[in-house]
C-alpha positions as CSV (number, residue, x, y, z in Angstrom):
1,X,-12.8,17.2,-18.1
2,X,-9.2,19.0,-18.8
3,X,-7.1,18.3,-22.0
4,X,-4.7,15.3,-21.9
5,X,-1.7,18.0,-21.7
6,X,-3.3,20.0,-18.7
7,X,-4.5,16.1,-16.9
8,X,-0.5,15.3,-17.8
9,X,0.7,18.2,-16.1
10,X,-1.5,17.6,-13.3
11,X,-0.2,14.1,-12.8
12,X,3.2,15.4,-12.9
13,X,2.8,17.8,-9.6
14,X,0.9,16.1,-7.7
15,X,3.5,13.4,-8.2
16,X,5.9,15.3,-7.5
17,X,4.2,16.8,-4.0
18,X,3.7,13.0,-3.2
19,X,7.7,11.8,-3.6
20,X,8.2,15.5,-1.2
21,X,6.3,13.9,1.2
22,X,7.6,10.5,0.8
23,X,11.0,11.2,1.4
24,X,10.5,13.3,4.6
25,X,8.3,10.1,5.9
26,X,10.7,7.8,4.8
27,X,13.6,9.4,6.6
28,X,11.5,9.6,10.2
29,X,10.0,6.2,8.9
30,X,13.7,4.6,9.2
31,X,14.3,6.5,12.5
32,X,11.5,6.2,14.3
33,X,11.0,2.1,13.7
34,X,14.9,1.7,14.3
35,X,13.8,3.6,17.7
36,X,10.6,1.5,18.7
37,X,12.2,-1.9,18.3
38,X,15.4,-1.0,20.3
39,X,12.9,0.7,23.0
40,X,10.0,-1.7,22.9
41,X,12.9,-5.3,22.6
42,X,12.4,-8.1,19.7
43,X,9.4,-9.5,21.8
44,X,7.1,-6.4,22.7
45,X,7.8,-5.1,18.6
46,X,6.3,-8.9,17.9
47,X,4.1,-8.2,20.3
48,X,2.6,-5.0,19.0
49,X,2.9,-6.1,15.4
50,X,0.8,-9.4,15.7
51,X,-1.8,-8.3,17.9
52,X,-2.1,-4.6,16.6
53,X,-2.5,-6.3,13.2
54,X,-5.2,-8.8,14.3
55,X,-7.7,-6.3,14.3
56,X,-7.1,-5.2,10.6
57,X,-9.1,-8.8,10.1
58,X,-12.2,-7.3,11.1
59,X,-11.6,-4.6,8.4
60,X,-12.9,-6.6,5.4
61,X,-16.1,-5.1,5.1
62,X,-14.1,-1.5,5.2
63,X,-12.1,-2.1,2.9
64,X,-14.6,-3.6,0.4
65,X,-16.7,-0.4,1.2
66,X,-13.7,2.0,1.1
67,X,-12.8,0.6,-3.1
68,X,-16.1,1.4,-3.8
69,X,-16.1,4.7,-2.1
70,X,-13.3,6.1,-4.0
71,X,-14.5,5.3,-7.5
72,X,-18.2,6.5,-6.8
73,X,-16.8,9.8,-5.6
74,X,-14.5,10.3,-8.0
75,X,-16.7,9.1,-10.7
76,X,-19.7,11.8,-10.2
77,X,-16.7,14.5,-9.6
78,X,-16.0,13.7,-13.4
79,X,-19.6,13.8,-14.5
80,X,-20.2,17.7,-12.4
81,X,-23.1,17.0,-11.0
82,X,-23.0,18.7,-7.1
83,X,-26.2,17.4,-5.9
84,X,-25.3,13.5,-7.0
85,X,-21.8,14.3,-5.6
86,X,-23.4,15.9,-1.7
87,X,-25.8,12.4,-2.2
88,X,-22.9,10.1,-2.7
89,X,-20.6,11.3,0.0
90,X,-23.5,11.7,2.5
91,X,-24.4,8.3,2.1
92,X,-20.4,7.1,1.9
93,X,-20.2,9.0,5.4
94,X,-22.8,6.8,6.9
95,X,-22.1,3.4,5.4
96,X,-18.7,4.0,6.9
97,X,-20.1,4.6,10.4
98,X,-22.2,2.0,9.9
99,X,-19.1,-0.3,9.3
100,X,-17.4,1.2,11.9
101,X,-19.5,0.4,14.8
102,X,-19.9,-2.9,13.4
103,X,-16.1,-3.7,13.1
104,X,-15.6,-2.6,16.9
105,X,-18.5,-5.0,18.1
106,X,-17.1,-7.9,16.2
107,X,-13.3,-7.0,17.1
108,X,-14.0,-6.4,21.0
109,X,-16.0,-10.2,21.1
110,X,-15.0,-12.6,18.7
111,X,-11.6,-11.1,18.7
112,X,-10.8,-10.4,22.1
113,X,-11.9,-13.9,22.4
114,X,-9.2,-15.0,19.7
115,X,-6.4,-12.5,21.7
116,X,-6.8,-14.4,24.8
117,X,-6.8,-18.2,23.7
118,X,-5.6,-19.0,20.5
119,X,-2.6,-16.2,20.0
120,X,1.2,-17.3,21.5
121,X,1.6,-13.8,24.1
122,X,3.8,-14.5,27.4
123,X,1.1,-14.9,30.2
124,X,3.4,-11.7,32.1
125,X,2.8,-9.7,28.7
126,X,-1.0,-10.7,28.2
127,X,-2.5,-7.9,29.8
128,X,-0.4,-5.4,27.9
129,X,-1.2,-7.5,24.6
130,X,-5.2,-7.0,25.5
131,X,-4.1,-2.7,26.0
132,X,-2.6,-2.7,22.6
133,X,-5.7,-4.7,21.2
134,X,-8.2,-2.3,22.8
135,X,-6.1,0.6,21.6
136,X,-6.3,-1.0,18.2
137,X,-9.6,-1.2,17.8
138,X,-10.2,2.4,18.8
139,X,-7.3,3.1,16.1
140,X,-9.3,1.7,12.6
141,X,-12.6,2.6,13.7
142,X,-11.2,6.5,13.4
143,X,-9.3,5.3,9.9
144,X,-12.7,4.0,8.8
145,X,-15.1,6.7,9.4
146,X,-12.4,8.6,7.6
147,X,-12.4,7.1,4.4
148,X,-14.8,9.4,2.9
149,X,-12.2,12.2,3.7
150,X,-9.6,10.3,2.3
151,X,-11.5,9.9,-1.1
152,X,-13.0,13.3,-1.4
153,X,-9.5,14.7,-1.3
154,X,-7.6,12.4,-3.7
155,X,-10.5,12.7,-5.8
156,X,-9.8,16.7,-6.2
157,X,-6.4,15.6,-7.1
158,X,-5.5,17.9,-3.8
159,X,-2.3,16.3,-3.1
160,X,-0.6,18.8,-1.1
161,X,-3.4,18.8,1.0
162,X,-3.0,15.1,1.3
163,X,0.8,15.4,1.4
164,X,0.9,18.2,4.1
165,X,-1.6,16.6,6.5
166,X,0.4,13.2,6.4
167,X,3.6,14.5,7.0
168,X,1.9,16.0,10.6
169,X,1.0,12.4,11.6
170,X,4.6,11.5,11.1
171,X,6.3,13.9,13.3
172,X,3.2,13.6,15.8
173,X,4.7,9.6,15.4
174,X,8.3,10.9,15.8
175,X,7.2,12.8,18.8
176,X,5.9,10.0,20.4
177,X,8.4,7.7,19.9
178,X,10.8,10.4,21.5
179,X,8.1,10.3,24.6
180,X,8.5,6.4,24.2
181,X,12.4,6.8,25.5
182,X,11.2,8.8,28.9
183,X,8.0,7.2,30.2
184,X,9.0,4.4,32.9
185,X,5.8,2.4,32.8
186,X,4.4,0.1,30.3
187,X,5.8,1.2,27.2
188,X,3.9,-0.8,24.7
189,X,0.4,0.0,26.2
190,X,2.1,3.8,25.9
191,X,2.6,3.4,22.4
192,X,-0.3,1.9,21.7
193,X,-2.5,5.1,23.4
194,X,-0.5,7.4,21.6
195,X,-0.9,5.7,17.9
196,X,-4.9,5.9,18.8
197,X,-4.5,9.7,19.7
198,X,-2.9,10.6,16.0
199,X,-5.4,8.8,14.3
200,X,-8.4,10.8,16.2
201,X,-6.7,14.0,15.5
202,X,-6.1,13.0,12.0
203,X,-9.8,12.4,11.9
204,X,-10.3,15.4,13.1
205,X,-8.0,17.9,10.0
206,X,-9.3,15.6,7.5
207,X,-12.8,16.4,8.3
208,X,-12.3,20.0,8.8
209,X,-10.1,20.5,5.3
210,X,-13.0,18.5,3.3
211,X,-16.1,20.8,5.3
212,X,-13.7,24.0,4.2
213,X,-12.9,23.1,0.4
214,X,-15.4,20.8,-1.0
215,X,-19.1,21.7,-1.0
216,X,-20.1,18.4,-1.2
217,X,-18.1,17.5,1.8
218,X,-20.6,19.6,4.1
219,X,-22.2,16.5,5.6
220,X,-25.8,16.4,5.3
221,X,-27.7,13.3,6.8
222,X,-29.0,12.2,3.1
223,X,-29.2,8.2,2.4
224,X,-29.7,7.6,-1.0
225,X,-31.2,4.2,-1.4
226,X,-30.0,4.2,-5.3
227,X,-26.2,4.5,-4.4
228,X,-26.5,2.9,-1.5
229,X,-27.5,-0.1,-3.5
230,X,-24.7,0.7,-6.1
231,X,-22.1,0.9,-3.8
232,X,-22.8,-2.3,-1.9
233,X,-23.1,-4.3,-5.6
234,X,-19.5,-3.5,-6.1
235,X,-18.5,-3.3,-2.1
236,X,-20.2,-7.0,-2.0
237,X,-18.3,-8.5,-4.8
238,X,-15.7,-6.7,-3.8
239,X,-15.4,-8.6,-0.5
240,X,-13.7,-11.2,-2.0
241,X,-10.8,-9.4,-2.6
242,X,-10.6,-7.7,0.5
243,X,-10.9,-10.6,2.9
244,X,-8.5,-12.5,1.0
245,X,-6.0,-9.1,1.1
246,X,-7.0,-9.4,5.3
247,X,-5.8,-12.9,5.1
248,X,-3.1,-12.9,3.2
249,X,-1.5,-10.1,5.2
250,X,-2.6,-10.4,8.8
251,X,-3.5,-14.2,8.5
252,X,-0.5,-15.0,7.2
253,X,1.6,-13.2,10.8
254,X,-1.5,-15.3,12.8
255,X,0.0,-18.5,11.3
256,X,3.6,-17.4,12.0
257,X,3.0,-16.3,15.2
258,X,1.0,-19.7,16.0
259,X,3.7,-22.0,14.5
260,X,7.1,-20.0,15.3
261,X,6.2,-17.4,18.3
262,X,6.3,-13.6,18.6
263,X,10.3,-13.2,17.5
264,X,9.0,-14.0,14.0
265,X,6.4,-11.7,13.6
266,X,9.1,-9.4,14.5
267,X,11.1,-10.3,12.2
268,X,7.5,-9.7,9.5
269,X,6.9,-6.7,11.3
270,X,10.5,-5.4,10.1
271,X,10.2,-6.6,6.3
272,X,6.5,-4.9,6.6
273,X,7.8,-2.0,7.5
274,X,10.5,-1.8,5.1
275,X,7.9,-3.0,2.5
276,X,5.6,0.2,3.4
277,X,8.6,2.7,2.4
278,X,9.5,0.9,-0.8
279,X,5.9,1.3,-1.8
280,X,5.6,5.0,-1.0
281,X,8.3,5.3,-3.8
282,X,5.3,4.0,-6.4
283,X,1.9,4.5,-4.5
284,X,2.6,8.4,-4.4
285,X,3.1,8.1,-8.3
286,X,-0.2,5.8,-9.0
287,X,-2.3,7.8,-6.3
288,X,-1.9,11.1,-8.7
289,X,-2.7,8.8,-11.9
290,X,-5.5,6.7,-10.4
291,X,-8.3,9.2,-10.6
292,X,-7.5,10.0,-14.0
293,X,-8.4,6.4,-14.8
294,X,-11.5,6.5,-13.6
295,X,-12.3,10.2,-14.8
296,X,-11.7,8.9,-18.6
297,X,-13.8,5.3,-18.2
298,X,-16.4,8.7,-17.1
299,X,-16.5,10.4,-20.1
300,X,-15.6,7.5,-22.5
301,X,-12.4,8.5,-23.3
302,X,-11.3,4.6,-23.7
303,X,-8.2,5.2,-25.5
304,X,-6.8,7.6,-23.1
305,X,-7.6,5.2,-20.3
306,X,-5.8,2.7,-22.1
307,X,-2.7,4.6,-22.2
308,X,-2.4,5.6,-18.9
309,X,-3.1,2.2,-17.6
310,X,-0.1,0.7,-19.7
311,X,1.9,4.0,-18.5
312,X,1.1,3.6,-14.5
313,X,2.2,-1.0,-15.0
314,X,5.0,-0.2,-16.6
315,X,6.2,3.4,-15.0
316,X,5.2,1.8,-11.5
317,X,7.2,-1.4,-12.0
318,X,10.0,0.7,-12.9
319,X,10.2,3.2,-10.0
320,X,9.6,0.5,-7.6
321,X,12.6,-1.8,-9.1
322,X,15.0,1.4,-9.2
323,X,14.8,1.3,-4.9
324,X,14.2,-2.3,-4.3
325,X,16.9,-3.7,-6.5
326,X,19.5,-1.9,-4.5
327,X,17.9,-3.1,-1.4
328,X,17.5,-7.1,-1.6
329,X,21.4,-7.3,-3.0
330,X,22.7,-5.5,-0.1
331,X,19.2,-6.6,2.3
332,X,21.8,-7.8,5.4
333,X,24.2,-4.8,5.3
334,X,21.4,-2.2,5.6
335,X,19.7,-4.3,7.6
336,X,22.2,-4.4,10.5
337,X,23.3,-0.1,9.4
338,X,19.9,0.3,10.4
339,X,18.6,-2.0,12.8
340,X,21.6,-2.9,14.8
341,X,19.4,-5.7,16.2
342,X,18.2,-7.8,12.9
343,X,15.7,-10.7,13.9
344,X,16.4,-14.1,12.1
345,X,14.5,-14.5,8.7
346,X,14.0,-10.7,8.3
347,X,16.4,-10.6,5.4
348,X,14.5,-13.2,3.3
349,X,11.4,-11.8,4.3
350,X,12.1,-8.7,3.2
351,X,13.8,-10.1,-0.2
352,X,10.8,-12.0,-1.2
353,X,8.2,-8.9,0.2
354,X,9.8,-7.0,-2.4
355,X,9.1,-9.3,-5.4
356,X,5.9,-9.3,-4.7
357,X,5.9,-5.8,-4.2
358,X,6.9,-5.5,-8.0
359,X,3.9,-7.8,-9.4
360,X,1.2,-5.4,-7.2
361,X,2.7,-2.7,-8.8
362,X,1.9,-4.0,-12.1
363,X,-1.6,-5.0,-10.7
364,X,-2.8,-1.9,-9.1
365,X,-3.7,-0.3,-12.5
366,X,-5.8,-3.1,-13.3
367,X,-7.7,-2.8,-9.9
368,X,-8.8,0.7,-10.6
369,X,-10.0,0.2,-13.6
370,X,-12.4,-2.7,-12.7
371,X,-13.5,-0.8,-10.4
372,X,-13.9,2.2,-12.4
373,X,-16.0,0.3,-14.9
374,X,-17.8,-1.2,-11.8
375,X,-18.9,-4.8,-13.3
376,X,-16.8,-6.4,-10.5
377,X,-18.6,-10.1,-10.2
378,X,-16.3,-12.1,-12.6
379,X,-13.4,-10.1,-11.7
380,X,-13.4,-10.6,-7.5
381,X,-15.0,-13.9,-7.9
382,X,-11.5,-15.3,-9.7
383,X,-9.2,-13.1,-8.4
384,X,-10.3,-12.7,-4.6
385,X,-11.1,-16.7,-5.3
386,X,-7.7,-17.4,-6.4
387,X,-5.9,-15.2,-3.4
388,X,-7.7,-16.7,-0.8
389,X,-6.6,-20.1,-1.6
390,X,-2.9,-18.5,0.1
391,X,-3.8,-18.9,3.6
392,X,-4.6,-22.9,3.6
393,X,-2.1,-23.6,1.2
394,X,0.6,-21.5,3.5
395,X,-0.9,-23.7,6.7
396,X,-0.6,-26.8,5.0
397,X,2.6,-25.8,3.8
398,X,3.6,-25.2,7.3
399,X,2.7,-28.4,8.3
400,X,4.5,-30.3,6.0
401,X,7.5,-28.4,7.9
402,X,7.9,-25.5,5.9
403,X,10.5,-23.2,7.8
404,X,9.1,-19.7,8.1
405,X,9.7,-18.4,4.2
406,X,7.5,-20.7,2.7
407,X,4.4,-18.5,3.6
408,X,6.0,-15.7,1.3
409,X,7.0,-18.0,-1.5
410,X,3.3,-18.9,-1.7
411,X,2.2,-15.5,-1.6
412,X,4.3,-14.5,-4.2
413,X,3.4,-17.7,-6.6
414,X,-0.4,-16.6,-6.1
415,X,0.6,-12.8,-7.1
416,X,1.9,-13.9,-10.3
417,X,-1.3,-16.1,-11.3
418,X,-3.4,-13.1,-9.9
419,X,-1.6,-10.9,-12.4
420,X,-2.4,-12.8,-15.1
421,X,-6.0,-13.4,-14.3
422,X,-6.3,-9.7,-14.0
423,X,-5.3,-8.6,-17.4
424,X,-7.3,-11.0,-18.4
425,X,-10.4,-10.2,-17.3
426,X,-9.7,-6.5,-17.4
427,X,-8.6,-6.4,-20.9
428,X,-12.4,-7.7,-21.8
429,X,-13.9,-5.1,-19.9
430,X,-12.1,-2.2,-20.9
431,X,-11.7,-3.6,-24.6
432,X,-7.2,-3.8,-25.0
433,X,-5.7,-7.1,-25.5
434,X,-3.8,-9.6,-23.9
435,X,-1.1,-9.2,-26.7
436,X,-1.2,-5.6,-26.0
437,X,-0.4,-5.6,-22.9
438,X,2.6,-8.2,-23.0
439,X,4.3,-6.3,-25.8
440,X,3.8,-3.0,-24.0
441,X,4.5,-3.4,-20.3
442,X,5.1,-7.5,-19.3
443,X,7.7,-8.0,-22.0
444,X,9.7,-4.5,-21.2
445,X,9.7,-4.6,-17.4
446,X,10.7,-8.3,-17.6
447,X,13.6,-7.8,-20.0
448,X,14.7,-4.9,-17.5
449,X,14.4,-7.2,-14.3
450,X,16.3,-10.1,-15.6
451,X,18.9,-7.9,-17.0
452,X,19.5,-5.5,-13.8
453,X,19.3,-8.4,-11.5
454,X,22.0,-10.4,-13.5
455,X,23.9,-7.9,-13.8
456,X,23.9,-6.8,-9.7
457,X,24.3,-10.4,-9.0
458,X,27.3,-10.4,-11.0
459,X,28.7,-7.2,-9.6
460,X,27.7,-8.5,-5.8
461,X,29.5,-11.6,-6.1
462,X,32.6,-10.1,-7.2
463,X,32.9,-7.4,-4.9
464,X,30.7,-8.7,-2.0
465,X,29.7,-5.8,1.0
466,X,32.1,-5.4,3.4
467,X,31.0,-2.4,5.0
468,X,29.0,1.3,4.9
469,X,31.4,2.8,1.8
470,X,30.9,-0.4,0.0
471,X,27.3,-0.5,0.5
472,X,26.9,2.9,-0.4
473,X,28.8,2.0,-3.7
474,X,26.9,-1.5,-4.5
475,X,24.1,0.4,-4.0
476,X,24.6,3.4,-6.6
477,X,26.0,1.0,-9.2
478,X,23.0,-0.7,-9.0
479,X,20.7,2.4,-9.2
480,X,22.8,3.1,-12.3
481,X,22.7,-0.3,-13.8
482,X,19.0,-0.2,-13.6
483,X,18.4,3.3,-15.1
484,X,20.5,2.4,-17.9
485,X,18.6,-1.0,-18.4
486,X,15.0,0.6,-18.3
487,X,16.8,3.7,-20.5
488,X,17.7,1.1,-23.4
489,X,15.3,-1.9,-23.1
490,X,12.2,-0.5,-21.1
491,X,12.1,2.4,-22.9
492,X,10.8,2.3,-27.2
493,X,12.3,4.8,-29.0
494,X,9.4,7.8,-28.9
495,X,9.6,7.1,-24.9
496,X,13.6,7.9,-25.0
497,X,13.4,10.9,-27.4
498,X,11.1,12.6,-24.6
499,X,13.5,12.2,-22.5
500,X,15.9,13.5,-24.0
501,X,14.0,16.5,-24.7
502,X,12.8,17.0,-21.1
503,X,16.5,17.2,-20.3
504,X,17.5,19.4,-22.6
505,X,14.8,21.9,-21.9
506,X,16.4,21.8,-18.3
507,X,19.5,22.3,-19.2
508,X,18.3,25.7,-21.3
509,X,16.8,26.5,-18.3
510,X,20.0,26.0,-16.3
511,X,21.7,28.5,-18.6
512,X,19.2,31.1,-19.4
């Protein structure tokens, strides 16, 4: 295991390699959805979003398996032991297949079932819808026998790799969007084939980079009954979590669909999509960090685990609020810059997405380290118990005649109590406190959230939008309001002086 300074370092580029890549997919990410909805229209968008998102129910067991995956393989990378490492990702491989086939048998019965009599599709659209569901399927059962892949690299830290490979699949996406303008048949069926088409080739460079660079990655049919075992302990617990993630996400567009028709799950689809940038912004920064979680839980180094966990909550919230902020004060403007055609509700979607966007940022540290630990019973059984209580408390809400919001606000109540269960239970495992972890990261990151948001409020409401220059302006005042506010109150005073001394080792760089 390296030195705190060299694992610091480490963090630092891969970080760095992951906001490079960000930005180039957030800038095709913009284009390309701006592109589909004019090209596709309001309905086929809702279209493609509700039932192309169906099938992600059937990828509970996945994602259980996929948690599990990541901290088994990362954990015997930190303990150097080859032969336990080829054992673990051989039998990860074939789990995953497993899962795989099992997910496409489920999806094309039960499911297609579902497609064809329960969900609101336009009879005229129906057979396109069933395309698009097909395509689907074909679509996670290459993102699931890929997991392994996925793992093995972030475990190596390889993040160029990572970053490289993923900004392929986007301009393969912005090539087919391009092809989406010139085709005169079907284009959501199309679109569909196409999406299915990346993700095999995908498949295809993840496998080949993983055979080339990491010995263990040279599959070898070996099933090791002992990690088998261990993996589906913490997979099976794990369930909870995951099906209540399935629900919560894709249940909750089900019920809108069901209750308010396809222009609404456009209108999701949109806020979803806008909610999948924003994240980059703070996934790229945790996905360098996360490994070195579970590499210290490996080799007991507690107190350094402790410290990074506080520095990924708080650091996370932070980035996150610096580009979210900006965006639910001026959510309509950029909205209707970028969209032209803005479905109703998407600006409150998107608003509320974003808050809870800025409690799972807080959270995700917390998830990787029970899973690093890997004593995940008490854990999933509150938390993944407590989350899936937001799908029948969204449907009754919509019954009572909730308009189309309500489903969020629920959401984003249940995020908060999750949050608060998780430190919890986490803090026992891992041995820091409640206390700790209030004075440290809830205490600063809520001071600098009430105090950027009143202040942008203020500023809004005195010079309301009125156009691209003004938006542009509202926008940086905003970035600098909420620098300043995590400068002075998020920051303790050792945090600030290395700060200050990071800058002025650039600016004797700048004029050596």
């Amino acid at each position: 295991m390296s030195s705190p300074i060299s694992s610091n370092k480490r963090i630092a580029k891969n970080t760095l390699v992951l906001y490079l890549r960000m930005i180039f997919i957030l800038c095709v990410g913009l284009y390309t959805s701006r592109i589909v909805l004019n090209t596709l229209g309001v309905e086929d968008y809702g279209l493609y979003n509700v039932v192309g998102g169906f099938v992600a129910f059937f990828s509970f067991l996945n994602g259980a398996m996929a948690t599990a995956t990541q901290r088994f393989i990362t954990f015997e990378l930190a303990r150097n032991d080859l032969n336990k490492q080829i054992s673990t990702f051989s039998t990860a491989v074939i789990i995953h297949i497993l899962i795989a086939i099992l997910v496409v048998i489920i999806a094309e019965t039960i499911g297609l079932w579902f497609v064809y009599n329960k969900l609101v599709i336009p009879a005229e659209r129906l057979t396109a819808a069933v395309w698009v569901y097909h395509f689907s399927v074909l679509t996670i059962f290459m993102s699931i026998i890929s997991i392994p892949y996925n793992a093995a690299i972030i475990a190596h830290e390889r993040m160029s790799a990572f970053a490289y490979i993923s900004i392929l699949d986007v301009v393969l996406k912005l090539v087919v969007v391009y092809l989406l303008t010139l085709v005169s048949f079907d284009r959501l069926i199309f679109y569909a084939a196409l999406l299915f088409g990346i993700s095999l080739l995908d498949r295809l460079i993840y496998g080949i980079y993983c055979n080339r660079h990491f010995p263990e990655a040279r599959l070898k049919m070996i099933f090791d009954k002992t990690i088998f075992k261990e993996m589906t302990n913490i997979a099976g617990w794990s369930l909870f979590g995951n099906i209540a993630g399935v629900l919560y996400t894709q249940g909750l567009n089900v019920l809108l669909n069901l209750f308010f028709g396809p222009a609404v799950n456009a209108a999701r689809g949109i806020a979803v999509t806008i909610q999948g940038v924003v994240t980059g912004f703070v996934s790229n920064f945790q996905m360098a960090l996360n490994p070195q979680i579970t590499k210290n839980y490996a080799i007991g180094d507690m107190k350094r685990m402790h410290s990074l966990i506080y520095a990924s909550s708080k650091y996370s919230f932070f980035l996150l609020l610096i580009i979210a902020l900006p965006i639910m004060i001026e959510t309509q403007t950029i909205l209707t810059l970028w969209l032209k055609i803005v479905p109703e509700h998407t600006v409150w979607f998107t608003r509320i997405i974003l808050c809870i966007l800025l409690i799972d940022a807080l959270s995700n540290p917390l998830m990787v380290s029970s899973q690093a630990v890997g004593r995940v019973k008490v854990y999933q059984s509150v938390v993944g118990g407590l989350l899936l209580l937001i799908l029948p408390v969204a449907y009754v809400a919509l019954r009572l005649g909730g308009n189309p919001e309500t489903v969020f606000v629920v959401h984003l109540i249940f995020a908060l109590l999750a949050l608060v269960c998780r430190v919890i239970i986490v803090g026992r495992m891992v041995s820091f406190s409640f206390y700790d972890f209030i004075r440290k990261v809830l205490f600063p990151v809520t001071s600098v959230f009430i105090l950027s948001l009143s202040a942008s409020i203020a500023l809004y409401t005195i010079f309301p939008s009125g156009g691209l220059l003004k938006t542009c302006l509202m926008v940086a005042t905003v970035v600098v309001l909420t620098l300043l506010s995590i400068l002075f109150v998020g920051m303790n005073s050792s945090e600030r002086i290395i700060i200050r001394e990071k800058i002025s080792k650039l600016r004797t760089r700048k004029h050596a």
